[in-house]
N, CA, C and O of each residue as an XYZ file, in Angstrom:
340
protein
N     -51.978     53.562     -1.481
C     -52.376     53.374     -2.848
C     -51.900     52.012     -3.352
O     -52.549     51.266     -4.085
N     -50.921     51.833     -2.958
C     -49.967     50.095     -3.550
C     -50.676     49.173     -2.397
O     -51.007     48.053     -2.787
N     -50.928     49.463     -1.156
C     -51.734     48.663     -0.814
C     -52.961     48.018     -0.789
O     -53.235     46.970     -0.202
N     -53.836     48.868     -1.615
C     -55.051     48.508     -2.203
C     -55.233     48.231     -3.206
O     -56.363     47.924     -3.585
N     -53.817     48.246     -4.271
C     -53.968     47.660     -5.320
C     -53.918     46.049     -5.119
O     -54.685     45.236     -5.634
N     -52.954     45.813     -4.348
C     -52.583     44.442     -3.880
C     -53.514     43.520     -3.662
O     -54.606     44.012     -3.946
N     -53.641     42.135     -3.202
C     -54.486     41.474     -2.980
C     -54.235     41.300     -1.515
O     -53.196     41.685     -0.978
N     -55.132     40.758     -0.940
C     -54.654     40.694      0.936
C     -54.045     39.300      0.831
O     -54.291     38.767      1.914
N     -53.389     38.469      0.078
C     -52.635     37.859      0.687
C     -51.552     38.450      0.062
O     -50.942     38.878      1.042
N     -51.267     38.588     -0.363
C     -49.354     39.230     -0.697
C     -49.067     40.744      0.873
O     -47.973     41.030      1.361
N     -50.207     41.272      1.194
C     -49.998     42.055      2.022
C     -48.973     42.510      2.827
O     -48.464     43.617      3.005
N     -48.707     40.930      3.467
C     -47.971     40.713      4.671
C     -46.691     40.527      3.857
O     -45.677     41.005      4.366
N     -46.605     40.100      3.037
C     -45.044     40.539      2.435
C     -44.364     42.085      2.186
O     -43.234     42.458      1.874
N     -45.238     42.564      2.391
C     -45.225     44.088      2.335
C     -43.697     44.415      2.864
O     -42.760     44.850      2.195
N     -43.727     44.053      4.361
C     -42.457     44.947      5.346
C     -40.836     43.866      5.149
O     -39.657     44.082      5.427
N     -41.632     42.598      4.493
C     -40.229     41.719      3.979
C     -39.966     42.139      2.569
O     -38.803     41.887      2.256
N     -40.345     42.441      2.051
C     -40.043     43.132      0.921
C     -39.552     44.383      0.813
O     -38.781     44.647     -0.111
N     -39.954     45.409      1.812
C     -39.398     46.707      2.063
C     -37.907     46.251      2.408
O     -36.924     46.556      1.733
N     -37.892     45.285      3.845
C     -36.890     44.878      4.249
C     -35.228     44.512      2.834
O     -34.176     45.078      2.539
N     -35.948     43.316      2.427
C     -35.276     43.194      1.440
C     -34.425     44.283      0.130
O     -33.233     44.506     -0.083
N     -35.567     44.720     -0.473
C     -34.984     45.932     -1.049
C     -34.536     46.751     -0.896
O     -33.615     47.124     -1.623
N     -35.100     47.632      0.427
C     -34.478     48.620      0.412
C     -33.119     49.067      2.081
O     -32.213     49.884      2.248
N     -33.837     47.830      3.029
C     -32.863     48.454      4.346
C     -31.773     47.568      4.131
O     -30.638     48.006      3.944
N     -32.044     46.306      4.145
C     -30.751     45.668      3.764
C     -29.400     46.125      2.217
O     -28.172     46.035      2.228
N     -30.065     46.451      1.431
C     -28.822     47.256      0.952
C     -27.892     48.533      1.114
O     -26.772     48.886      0.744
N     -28.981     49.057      1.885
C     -28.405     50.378      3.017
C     -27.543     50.103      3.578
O     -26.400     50.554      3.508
N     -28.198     48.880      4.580
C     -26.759     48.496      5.434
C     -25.592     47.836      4.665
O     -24.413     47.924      5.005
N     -25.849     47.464      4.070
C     -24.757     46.768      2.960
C     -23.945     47.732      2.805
O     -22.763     47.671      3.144
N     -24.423     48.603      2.342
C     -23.472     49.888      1.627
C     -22.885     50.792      3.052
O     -21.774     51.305      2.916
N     -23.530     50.969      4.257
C     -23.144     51.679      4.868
C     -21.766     50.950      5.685
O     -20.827     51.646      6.071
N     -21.812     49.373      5.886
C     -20.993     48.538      6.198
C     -19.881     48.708      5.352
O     -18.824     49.079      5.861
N     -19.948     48.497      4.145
C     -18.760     48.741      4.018
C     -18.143     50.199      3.600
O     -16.976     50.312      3.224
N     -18.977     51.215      3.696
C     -18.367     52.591      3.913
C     -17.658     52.378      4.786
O     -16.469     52.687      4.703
N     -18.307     51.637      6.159
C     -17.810     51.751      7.199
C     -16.020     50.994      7.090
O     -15.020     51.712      7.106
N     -15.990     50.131      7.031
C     -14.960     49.285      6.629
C     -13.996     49.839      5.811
O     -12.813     49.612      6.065
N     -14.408     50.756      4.562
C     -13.397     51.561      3.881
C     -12.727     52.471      4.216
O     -11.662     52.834      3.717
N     -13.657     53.203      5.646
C     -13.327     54.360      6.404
C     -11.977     53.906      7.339
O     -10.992     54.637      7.242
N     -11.896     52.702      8.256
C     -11.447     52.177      8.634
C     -10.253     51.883      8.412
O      -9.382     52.361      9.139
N      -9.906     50.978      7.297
C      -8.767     50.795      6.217
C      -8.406     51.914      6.096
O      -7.265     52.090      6.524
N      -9.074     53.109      5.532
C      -8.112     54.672      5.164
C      -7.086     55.189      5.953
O      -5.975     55.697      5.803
N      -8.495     54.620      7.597
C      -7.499     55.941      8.541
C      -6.076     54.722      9.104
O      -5.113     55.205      9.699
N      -6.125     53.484      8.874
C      -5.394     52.619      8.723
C      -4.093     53.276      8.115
O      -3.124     53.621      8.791
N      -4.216     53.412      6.626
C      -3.291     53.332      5.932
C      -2.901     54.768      5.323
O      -2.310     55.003      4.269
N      -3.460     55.771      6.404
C      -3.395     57.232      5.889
C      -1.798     58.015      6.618
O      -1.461     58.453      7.718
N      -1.212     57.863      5.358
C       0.246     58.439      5.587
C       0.215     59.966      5.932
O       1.074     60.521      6.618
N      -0.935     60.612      5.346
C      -0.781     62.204      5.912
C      -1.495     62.298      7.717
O      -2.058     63.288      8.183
N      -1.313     61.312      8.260
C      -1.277     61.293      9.915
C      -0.393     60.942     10.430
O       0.242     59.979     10.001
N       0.006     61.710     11.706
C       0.624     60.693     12.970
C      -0.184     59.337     13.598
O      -1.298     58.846     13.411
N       1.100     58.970     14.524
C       0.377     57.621     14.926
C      -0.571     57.599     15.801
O      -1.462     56.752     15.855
N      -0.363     58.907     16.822
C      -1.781     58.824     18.054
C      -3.054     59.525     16.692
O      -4.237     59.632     17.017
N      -2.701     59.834     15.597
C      -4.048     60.647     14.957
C      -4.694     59.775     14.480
O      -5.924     59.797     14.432
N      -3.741     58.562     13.903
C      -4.197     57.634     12.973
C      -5.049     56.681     14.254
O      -6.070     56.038     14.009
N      -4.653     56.723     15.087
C      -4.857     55.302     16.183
C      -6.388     55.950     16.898
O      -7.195     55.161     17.389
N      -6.699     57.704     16.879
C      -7.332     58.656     17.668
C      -8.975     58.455     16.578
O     -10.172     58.634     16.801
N      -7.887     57.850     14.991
C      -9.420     57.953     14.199
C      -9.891     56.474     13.862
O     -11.030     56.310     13.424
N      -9.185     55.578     14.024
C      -9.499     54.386     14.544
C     -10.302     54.172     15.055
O     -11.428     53.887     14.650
N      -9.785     54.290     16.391
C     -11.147     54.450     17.444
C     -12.137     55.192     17.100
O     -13.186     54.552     17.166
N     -12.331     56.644     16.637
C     -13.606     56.900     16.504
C     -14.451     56.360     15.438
O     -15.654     56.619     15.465
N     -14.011     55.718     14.601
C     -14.553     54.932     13.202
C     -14.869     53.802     13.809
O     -15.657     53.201     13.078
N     -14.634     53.154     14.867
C     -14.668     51.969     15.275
C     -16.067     51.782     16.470
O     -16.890     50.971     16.896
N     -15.620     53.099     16.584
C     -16.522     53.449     17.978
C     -18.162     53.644     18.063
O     -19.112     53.122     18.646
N     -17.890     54.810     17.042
C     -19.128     55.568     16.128
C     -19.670     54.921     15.113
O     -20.670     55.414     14.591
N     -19.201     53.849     14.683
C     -19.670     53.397     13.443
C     -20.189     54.368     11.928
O     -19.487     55.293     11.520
N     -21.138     54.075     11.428
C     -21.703     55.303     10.684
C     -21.250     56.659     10.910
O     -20.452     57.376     10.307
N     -21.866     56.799     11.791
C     -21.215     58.283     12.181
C     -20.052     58.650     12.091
O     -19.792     59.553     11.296
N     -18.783     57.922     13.055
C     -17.510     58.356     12.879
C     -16.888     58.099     11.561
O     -15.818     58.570     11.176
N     -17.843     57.127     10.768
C     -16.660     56.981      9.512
C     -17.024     58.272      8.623
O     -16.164     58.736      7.875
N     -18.794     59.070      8.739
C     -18.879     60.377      8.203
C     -18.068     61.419      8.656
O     -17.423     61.982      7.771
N     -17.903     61.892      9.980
C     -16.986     62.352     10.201
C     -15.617     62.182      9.660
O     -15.179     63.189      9.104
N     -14.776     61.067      9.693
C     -13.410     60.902      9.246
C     -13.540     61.357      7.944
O     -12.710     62.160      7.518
N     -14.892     60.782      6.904
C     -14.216     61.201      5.411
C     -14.007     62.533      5.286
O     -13.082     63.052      4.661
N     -15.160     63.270      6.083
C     -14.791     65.051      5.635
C     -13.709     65.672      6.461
O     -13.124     66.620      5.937
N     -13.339     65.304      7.662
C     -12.294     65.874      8.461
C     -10.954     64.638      8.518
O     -10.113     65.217      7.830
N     -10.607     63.918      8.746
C      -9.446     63.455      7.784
C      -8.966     62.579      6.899
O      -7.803     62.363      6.558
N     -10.270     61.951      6.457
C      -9.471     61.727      4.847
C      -9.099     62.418      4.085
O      -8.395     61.996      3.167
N      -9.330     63.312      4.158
C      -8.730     64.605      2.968
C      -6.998     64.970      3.695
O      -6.336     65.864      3.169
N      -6.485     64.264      4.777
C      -5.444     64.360      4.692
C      -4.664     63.380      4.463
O      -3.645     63.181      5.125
N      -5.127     62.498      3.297
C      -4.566     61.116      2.934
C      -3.487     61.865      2.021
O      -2.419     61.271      2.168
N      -3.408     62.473      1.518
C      -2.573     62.985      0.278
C      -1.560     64.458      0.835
O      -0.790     65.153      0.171
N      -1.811     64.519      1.790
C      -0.940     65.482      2.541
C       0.381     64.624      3.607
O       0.222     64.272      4.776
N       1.467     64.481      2.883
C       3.001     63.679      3.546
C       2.857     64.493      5.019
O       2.408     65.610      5.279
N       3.412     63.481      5.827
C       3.783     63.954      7.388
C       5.001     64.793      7.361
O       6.037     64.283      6.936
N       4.997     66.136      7.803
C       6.643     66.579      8.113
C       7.442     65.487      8.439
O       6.980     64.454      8.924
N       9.000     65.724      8.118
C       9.845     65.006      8.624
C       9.935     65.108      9.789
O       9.325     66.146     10.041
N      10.448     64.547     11.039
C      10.686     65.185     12.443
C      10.577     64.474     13.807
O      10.791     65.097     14.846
C-alpha cells in the first residue's frame, strides 16, 4: 500500500530507510543491553567469583541471548550479599 503510494524513484530508498529507522536502532539498543548485562555480572556482589567469571563468559559468548538469560536468572541476584565464608 506505501509502495504504490510512492513514486518509483524514492522506491529504492525503501530498505535504506527501513534500515535506518528501524534495524539500526535495535541494534543500538540491543548493544548496549548487551554491554549493561556485562558490567552487572561484572560488578554483581550477590555472586562468587567462578559465577561471576561463569556469566561473563556466557554474556560475552551469547551475546543477545546470554545477556537475556543473565537478566532473568542472575541479575536478580545483584541485591542478594554473598555468605561470609
Amino acid at each position: 500500500m506505501i509502495a504504490e503510494a510512492m513514486s518509483p524513484a524514492l522506491l529504492p530508498l525503501v530498505p535504506i530507510l527501513l534500515l535506518f529507522f528501524f534495524v539500526l536502532p535495535v541494534a543500538l539498543l540491543a548493544t548496549a543491553f548487551w554491554i549493561w548485562m556485562i558490567i552487572s555480572a561484572v560488578q554483581n556482589k550477590g555472586l562468587t567469583d567462578s559465577e561471576r567469571i561463569a556469566w561473563v563468559l556466557v554474556v560475552a559468548l551469547l551475546h543477545l541471548l546470554g545477556a537475556i538469560i543473565y537478566f532473568f536468572a542472575g541479575h536478580s541476584k545483584r541485591n542478594t550479599p554473598i555468605a561470609p565464608g
